[in-house]
C-alpha positions in Angstrom: 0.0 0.0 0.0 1.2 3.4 -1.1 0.5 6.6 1.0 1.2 10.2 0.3 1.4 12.4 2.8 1.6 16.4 1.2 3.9 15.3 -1.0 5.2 18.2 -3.2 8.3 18.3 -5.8 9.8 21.4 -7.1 12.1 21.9 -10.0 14.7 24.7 -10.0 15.4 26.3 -13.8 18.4 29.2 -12.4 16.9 31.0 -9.8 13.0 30.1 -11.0 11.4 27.3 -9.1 8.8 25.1 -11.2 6.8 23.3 -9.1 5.5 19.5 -10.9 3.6 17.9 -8.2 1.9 19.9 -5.4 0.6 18.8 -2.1 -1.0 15.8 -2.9 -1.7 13.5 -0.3 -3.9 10.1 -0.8 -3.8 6.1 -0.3 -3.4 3.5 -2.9 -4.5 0.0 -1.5 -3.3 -3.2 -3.0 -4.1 -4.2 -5.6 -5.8 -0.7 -6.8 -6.0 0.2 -10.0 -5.0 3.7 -10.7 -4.8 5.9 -14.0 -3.0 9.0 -14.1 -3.8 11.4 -17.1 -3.1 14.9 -18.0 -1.6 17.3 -20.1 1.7 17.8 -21.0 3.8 19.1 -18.3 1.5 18.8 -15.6 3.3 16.4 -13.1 2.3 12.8 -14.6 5.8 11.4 -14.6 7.2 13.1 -11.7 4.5 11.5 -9.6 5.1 8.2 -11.3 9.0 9.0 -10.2 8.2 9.4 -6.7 5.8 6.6 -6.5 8.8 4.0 -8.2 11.2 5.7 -5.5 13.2 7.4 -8.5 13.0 10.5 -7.4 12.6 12.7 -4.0 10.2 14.7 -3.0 11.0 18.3 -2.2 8.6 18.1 0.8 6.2 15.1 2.6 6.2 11.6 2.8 5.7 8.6 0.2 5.6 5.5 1.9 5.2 2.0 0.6 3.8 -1.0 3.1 5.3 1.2 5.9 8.7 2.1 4.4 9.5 5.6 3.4 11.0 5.6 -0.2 13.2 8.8 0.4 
C-alpha cells in the first residue's frame, strides 16, 4: 500500500522554481487500479517517479507498506 502524505516536488530552472507535483496527499491499496492522465507538463511522470522511488520529493512523505522511499 502506497501513502502520500503532502507530498510536493519542485524543480529549479536558475533561480526560478517550477513546481511538478503539489501537495497531494492520498492512499493506494493493494491491488488498486489507478490511472494518471493529464496534459503535458502537468506532473504525470514526476509522480510516477516518486511513486517508483526514482526521485525525491522536495517536501512530505511517500511511503510503501510502511517504508519511506526517500
Amino acid at each position: 500500500m502506497y501513502t502520500l502524505t503532502q507530498v510536493a516536488k519542485t524543480y529549479h530552472n536558475g533561480s526560478r522554481e517550477i513546481p511538478a507535483v503539489r501537495d497531494i496527499t492520498m492512499d493506494i491499496s493493494d491491488g488498486e487500479w489507478l490511472a494518471i492522465q493529464g496534459r503535458t507538463g502537468h506532473g504525470k511522470t514526476t509522480l510516477l517517479q516518486l511513486l517508483g522511488g526514482l526521485d525525491r520529493p522536495t517536501a512530505g512523505i511517500v511511503n510503501l507498506d510502511g517504508h519511506d522511499l526517500a
